[in-house]
FIFI-30738 format. One line per 8 residues: their letters; for each residue x, y, z of N, C-alpha, C, O. Coordinates in nm, 4 decimals, always signed. Each point is the difference from the previous one (the first is absolute). Layout:
a = X Y Z X Y Z X Y Z X Y Z | ...
END
This chain:
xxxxxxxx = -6.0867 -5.1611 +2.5183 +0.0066 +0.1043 -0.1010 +0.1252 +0.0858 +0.0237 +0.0184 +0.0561 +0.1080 | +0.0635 -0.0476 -0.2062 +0.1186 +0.1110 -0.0100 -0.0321 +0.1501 -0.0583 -0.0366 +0.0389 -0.1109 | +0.0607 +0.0159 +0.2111 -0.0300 +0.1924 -0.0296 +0.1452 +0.0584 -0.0447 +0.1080 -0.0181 +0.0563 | -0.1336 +0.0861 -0.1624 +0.1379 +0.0397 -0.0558 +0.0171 +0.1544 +0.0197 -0.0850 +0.0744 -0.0489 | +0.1771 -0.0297 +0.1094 +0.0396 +0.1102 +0.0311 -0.0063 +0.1365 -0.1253 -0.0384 +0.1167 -0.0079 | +0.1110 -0.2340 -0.0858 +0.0530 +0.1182 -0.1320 +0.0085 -0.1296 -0.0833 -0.0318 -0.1073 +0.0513 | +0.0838 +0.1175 -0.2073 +0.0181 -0.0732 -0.1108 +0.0763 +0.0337 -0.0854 +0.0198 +0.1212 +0.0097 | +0.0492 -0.1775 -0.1115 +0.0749 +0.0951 -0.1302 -0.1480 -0.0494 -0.0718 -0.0727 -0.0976 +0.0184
xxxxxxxx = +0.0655 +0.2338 -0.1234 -0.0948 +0.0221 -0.0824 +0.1078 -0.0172 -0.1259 +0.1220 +0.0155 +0.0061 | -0.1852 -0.0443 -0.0975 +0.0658 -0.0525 -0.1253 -0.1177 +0.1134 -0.1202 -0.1073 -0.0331 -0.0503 | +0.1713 +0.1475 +0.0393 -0.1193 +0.0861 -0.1314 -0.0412 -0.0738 -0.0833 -0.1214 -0.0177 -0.0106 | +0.2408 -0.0661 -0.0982 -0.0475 -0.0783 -0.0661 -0.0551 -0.1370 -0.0468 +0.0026 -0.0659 -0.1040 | -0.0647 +0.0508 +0.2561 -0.0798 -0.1262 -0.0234 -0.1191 +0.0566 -0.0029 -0.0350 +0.1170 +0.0156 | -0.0542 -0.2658 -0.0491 -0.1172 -0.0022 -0.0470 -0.0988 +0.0560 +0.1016 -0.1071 +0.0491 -0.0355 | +0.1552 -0.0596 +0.1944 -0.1072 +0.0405 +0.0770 +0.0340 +0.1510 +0.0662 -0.0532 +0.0656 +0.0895 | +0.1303 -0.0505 -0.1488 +0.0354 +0.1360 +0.0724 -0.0930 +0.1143 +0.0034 +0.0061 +0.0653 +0.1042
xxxxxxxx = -0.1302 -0.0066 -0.2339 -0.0253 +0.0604 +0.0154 -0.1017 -0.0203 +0.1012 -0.0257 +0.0991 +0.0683 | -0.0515 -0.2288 -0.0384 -0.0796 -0.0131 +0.0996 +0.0644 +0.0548 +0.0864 -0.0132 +0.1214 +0.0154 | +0.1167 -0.2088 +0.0794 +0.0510 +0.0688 +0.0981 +0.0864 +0.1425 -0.0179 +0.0553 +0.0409 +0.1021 | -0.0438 +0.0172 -0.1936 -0.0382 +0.1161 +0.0020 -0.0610 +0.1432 +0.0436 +0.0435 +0.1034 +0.0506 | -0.1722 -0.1544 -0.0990 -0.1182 +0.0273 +0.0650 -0.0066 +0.0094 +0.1302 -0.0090 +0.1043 +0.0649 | +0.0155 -0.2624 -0.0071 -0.0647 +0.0027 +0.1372 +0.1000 +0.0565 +0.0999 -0.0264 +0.0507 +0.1090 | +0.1316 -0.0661 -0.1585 +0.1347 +0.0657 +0.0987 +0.0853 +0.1178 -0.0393 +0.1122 +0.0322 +0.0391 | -0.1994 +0.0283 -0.1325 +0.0437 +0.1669 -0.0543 +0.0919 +0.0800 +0.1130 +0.1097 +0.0547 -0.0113
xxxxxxxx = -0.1879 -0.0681 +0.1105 +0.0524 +0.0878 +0.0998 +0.0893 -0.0447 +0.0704 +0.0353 +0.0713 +0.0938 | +0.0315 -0.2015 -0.1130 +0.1145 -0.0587 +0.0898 +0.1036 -0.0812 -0.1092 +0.0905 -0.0777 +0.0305 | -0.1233 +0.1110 -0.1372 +0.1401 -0.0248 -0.0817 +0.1405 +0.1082 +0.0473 -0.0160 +0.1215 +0.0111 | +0.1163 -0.1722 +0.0070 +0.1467 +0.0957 +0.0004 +0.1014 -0.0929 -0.0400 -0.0086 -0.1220 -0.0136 | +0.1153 +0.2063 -0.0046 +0.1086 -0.0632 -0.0843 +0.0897 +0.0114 +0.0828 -0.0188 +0.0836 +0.0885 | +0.1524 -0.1659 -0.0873 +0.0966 +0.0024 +0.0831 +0.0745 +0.1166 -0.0388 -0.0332 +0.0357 -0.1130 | +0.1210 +0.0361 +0.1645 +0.0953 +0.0583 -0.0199 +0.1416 -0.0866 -0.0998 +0.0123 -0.1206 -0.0219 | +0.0830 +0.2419 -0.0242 +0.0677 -0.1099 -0.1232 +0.1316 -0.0102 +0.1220 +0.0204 +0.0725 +0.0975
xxxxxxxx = +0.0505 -0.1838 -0.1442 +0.0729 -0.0725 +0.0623 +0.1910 +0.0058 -0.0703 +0.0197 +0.0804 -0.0911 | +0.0576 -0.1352 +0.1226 +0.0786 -0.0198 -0.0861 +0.0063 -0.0859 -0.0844 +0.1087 -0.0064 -0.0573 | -0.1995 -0.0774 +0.0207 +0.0020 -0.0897 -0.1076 +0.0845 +0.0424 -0.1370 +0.0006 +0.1097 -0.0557 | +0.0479 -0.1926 +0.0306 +0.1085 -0.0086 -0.1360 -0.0893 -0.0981 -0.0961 -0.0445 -0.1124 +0.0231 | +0.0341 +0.1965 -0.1404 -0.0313 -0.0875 -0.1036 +0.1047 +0.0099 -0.1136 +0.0553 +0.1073 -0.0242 | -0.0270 -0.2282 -0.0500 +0.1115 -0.0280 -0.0832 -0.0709 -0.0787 -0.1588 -0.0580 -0.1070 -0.0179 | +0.0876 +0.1922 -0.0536 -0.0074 -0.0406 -0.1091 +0.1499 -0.0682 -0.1104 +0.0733 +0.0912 -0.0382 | -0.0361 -0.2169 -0.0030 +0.0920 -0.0495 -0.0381 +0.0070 -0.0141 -0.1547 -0.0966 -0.0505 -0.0572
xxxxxxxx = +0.1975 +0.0891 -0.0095 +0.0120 +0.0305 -0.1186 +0.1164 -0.0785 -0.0499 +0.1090 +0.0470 +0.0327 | -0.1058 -0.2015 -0.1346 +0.0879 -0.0318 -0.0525 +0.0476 +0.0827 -0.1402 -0.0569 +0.0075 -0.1089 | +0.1822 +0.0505 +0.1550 +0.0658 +0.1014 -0.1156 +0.0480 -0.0916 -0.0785 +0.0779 +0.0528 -0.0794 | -0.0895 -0.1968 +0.0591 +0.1254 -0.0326 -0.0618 -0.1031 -0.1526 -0.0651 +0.0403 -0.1161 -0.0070 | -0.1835 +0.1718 -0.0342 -0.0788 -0.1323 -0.0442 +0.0839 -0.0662 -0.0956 +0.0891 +0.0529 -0.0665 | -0.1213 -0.1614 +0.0650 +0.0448 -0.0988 -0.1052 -0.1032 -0.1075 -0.0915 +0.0221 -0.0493 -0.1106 | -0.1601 +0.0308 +0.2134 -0.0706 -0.0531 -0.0243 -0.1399 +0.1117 -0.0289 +0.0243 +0.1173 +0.0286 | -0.1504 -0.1442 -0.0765 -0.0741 +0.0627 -0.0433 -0.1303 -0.1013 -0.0058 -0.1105 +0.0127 -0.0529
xxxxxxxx = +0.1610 -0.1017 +0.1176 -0.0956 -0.1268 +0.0073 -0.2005 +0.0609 +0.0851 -0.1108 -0.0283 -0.0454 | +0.1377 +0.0935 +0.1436 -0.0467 +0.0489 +0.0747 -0.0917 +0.1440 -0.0285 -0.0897 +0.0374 +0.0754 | +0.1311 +0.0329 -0.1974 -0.0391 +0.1592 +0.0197 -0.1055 -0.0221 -0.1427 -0.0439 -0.1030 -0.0511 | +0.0295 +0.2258 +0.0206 -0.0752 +0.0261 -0.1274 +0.0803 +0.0540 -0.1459 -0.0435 +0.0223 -0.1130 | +0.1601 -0.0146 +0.1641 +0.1025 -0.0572 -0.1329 +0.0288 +0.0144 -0.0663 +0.0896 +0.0844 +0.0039 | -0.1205 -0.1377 -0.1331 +0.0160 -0.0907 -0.0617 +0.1226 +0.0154 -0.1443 +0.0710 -0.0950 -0.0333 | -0.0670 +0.2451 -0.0437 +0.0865 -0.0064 -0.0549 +0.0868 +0.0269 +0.0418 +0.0002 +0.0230 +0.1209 | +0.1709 -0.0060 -0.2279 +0.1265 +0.0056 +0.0256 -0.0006 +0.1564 +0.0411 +0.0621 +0.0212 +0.1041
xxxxxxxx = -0.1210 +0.0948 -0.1664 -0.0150 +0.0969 +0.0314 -0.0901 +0.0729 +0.1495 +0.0367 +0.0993 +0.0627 | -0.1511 -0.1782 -0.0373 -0.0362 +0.0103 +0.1326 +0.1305 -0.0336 +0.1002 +0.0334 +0.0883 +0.0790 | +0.0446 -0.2216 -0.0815 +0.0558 -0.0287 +0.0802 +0.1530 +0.0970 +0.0157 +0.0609 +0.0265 +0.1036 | -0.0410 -0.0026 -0.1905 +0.1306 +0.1270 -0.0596 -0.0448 +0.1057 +0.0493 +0.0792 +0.0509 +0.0794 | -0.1963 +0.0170 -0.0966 -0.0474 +0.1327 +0.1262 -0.0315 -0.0154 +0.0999 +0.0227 +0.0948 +0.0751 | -0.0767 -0.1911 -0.0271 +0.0118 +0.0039 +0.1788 +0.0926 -0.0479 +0.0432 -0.0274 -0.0246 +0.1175 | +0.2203 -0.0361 -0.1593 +0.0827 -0.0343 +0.0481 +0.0737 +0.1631 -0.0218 +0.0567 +0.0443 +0.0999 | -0.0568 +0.0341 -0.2129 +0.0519 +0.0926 +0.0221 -0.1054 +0.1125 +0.0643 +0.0379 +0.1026 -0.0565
xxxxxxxx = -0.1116 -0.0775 +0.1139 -0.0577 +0.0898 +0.1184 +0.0255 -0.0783 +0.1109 +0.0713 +0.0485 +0.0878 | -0.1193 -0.1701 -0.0733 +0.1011 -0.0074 +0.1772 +0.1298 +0.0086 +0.0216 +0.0432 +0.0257 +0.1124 | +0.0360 -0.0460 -0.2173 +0.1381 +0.0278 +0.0170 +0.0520 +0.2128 -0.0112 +0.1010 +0.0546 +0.0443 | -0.2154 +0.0050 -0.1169 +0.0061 +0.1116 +0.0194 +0.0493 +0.0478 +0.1637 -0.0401 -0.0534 +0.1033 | +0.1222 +0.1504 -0.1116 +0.0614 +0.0233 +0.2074 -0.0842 +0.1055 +0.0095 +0.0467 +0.0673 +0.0918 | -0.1664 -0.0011 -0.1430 -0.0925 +0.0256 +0.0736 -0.1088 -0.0851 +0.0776 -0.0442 +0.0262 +0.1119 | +0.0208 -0.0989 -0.1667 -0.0874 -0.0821 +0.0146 -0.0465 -0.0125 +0.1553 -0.0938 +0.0610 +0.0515 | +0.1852 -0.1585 +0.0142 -0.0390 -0.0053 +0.1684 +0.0247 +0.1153 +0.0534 -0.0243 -0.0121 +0.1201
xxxxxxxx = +0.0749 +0.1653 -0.1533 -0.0859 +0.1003 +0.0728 -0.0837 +0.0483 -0.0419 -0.0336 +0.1002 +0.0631 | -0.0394 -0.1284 -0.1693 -0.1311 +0.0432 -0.0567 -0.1216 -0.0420 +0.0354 -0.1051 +0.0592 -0.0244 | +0.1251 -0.2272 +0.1194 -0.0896 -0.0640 +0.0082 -0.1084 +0.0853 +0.0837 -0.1138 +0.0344 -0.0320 | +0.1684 -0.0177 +0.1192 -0.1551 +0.0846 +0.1118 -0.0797 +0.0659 -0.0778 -0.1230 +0.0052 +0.0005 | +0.2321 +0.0665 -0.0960 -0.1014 +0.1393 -0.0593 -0.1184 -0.0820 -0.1310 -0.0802 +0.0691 -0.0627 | +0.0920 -0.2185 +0.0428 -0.1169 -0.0791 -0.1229 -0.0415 -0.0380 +0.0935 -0.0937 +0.0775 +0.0193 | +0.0947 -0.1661 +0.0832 -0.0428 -0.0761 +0.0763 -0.1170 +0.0652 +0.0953 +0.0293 +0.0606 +0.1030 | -0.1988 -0.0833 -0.1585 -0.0969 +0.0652 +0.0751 -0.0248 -0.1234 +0.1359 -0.0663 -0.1037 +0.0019
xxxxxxxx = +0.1493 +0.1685 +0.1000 -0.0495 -0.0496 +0.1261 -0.1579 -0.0108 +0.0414 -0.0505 -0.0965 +0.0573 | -0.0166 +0.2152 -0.0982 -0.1242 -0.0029 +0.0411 -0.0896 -0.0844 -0.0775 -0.0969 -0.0469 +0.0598 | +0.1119 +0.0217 -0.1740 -0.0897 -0.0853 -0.0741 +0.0189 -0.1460 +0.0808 -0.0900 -0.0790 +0.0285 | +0.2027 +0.0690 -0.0060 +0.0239 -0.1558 +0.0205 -0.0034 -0.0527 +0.1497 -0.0123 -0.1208 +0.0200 | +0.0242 +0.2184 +0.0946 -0.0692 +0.0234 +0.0969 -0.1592 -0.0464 -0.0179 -0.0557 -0.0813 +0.0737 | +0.0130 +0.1286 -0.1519 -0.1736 +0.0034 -0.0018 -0.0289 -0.1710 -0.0428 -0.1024 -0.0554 +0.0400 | +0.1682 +0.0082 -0.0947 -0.0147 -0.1481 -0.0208 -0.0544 -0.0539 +0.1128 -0.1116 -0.0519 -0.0013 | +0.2045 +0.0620 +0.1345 -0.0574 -0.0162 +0.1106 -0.0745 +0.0644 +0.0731 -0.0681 -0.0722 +0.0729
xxxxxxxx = +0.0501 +0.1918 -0.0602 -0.0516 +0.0996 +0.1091 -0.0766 +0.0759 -0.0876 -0.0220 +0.1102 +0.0502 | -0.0253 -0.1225 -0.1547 -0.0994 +0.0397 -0.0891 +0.0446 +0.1969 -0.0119 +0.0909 +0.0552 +0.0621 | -0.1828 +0.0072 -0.1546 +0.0294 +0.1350 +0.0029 -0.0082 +0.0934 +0.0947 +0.0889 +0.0850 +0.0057 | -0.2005 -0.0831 +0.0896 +0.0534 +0.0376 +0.1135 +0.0873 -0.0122 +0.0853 +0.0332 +0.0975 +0.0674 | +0.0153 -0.2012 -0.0530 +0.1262 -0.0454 +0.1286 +0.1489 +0.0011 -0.0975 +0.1040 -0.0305 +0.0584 | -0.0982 +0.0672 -0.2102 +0.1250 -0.0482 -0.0452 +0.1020 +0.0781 +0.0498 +0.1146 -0.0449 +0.0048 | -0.1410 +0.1541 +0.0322 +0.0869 +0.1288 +0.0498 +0.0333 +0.0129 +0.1410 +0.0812 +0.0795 +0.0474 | -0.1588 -0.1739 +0.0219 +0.0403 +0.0563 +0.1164 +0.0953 -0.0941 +0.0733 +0.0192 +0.0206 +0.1198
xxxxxxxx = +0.0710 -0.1692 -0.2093 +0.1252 -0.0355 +0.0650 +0.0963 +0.0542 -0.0583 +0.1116 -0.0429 +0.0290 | -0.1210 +0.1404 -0.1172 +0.1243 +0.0644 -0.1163 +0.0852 +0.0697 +0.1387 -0.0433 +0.0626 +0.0967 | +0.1588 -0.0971 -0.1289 +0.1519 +0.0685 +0.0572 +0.0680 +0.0143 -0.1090 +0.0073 -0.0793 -0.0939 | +0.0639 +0.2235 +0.1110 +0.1028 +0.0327 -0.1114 +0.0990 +0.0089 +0.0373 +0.0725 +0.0755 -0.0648 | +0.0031 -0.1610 +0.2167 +0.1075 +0.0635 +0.0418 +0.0227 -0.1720 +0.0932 -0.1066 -0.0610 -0.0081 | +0.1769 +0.0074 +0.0600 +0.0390 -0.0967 +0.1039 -0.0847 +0.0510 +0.1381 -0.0682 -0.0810 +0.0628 | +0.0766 +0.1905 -0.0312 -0.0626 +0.0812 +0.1196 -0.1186 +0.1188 -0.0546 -0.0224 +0.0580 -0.1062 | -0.0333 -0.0594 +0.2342 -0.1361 +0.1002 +0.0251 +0.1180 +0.1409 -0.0764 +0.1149 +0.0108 +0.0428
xxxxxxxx = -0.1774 +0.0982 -0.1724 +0.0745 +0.0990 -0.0383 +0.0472 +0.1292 +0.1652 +0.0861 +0.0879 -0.0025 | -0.1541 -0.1150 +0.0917 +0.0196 +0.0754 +0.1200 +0.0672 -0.0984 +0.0982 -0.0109 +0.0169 +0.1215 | +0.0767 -0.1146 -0.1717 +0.0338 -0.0389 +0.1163 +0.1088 +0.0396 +0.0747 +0.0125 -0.0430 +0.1147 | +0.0759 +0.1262 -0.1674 +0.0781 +0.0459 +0.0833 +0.0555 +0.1276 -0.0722 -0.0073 -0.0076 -0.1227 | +0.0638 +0.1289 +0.1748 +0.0467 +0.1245 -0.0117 +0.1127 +0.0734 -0.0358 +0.0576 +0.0427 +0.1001 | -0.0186 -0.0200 -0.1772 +0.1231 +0.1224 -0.0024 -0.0104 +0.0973 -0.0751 -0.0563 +0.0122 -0.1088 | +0.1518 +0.1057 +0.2137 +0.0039 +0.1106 -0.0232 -0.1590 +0.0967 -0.0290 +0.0000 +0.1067 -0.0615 | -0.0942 -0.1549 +0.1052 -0.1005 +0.0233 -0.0319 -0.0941 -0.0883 -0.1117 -0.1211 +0.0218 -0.0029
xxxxxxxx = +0.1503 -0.0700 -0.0410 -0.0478 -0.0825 -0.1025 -0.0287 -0.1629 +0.0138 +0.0736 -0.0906 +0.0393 | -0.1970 +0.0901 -0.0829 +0.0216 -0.1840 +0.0230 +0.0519 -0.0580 -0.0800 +0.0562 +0.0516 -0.0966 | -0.0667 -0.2193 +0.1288 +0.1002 -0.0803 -0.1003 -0.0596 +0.0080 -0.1465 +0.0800 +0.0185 -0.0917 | -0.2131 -0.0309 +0.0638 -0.0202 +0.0175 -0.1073 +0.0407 +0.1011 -0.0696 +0.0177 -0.0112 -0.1213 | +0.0013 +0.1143 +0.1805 +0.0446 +0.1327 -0.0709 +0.1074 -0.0287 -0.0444 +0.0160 +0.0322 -0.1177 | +0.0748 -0.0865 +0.1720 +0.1520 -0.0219 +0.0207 +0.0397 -0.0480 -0.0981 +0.0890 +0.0462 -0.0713 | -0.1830 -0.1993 +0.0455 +0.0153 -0.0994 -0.1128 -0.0463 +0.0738 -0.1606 +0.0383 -0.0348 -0.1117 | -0.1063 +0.1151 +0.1388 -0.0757 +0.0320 -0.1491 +0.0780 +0.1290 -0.0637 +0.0088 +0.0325 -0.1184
xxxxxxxx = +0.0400 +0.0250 +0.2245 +0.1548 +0.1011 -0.0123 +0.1054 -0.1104 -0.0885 -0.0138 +0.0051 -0.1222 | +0.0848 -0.0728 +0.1592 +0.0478 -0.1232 -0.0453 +0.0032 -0.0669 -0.1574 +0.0784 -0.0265 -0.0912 | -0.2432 +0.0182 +0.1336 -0.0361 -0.0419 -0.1452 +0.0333 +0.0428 -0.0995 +0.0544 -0.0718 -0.0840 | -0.0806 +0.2189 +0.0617 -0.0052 +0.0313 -0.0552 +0.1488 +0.0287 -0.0968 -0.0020 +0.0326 -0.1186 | +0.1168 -0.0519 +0.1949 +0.1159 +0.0077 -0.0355 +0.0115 -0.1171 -0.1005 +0.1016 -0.0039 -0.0694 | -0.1915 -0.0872 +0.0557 +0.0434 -0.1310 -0.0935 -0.0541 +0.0258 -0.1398 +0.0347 -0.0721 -0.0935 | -0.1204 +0.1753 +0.0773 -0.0636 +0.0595 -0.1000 -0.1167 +0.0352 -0.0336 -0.0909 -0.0542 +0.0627 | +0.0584 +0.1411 -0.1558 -0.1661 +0.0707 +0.0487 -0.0695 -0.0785 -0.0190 -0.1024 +0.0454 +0.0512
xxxxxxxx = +0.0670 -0.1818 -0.1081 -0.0842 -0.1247 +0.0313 -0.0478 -0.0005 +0.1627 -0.1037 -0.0483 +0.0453 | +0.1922 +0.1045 +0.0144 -0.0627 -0.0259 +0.1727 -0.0090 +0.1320 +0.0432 +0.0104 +0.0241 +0.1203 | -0.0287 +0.0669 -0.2032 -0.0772 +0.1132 +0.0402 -0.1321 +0.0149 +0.0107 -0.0706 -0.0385 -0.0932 | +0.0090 +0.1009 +0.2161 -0.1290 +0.0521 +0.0436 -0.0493 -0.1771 -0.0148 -0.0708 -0.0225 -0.0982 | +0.1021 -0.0920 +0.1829 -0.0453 -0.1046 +0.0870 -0.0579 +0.0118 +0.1285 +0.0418 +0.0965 +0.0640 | -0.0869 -0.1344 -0.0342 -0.1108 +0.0003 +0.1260 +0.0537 -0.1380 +0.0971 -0.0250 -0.1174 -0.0273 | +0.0745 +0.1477 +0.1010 +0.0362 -0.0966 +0.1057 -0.0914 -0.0391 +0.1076 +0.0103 -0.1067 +0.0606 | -0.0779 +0.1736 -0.0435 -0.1320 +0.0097 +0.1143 -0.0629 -0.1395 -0.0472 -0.0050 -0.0464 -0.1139
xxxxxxxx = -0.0556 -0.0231 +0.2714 -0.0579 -0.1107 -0.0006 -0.1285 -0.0132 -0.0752 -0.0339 +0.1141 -0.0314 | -0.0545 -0.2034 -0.0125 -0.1045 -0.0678 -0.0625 -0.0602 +0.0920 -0.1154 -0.1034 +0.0643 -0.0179 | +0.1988 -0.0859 -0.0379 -0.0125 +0.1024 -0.1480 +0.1506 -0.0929 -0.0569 +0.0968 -0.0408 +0.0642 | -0.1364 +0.0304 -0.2340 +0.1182 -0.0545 -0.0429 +0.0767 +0.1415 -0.0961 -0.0334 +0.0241 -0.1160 | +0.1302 +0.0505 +0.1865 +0.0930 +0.0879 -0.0432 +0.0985 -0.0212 -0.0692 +0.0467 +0.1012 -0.0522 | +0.0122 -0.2102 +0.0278 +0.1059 -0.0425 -0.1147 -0.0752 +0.0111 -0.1276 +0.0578 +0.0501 -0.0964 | -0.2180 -0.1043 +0.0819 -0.0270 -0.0458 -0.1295 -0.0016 +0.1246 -0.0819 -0.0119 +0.1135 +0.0461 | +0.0257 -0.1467 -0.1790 +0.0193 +0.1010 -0.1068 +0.0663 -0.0803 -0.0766 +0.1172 -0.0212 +0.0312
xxxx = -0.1730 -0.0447 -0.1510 +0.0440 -0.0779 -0.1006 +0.0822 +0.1188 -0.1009 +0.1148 -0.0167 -0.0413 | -0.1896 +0.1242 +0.0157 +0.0314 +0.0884 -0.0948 +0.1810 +0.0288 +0.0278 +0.0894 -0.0230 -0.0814 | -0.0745 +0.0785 +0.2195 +0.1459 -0.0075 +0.0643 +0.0735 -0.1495 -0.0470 +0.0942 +0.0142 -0.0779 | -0.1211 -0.1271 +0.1095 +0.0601 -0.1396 -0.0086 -0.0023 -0.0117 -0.1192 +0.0416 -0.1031 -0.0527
END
């Protein structure tokens, strides 16, 4: 017989809420990591074979919004990290691998201030779209479609 120390729990499977239940008190989540996630965007479709399409005018507005030069800095602010997090790690756990920064927002110091401070000072110079963002870990602080 094999005794298992610990497990990844998966929220959204079928047996989860059993084990749930029986291991209420010893579920925890890892801490977030530097993981990079990348989303890839052909600006320059040609084909339409693939999407939902279908007229000359569908395909004429989504070639001119990705070619819009807002566009790839707008993305964070449409893009709900937390919903799509939860795919895997269901609604409780979707928040707690969210990073808004390459590094922990405290990971390192100046002049009194941490890096997150530093960066969101920054931000804000690119325009009030990245005003009052939340950089702090397992919370998604970019989102705001209304801004994007």
């Amino acid at each position: 017989m094999v005794a298992f120390t610990m497990a990844r729990l998966f929220p959204t499977s079928a047996s989860y809420p059993e084990l749930e239940k029986e291991f209420k008190d010893n579920i925890v989540y890892t801490q977030q990591d530097s993981a990079t996630f990348l989303v890839g965007t052909n600006i320059d479709r040609q084909s339409y074979k693939y999407t939902s399409k279908t007229t000359d005018e569908q395909k004429t507005s989504t070639k001119k919004a990705l070619l819009n030069k807002r566009f790839p800095s707008q993305s964070p602010l449409v893009f709900d990290r937390t919903a799509y997090a939860s795919i895997v790690n269901g609604q409780s756990g979707a928040t707690k691998l969210l990073r808004n920064l390459f590094v922990p927002p405290a990971f390192v110091q100046a002049d009194g201030k941490n890096f997150g401070d530093l960066v969101k000072d920054k931000l804000v110079t690119y325009g009030d779209e990245w005003k009052d963002v939340n950089l702090n870990d397992a919370q998604d602080g970019l989102y705001n479609p209304e801004k994007g």
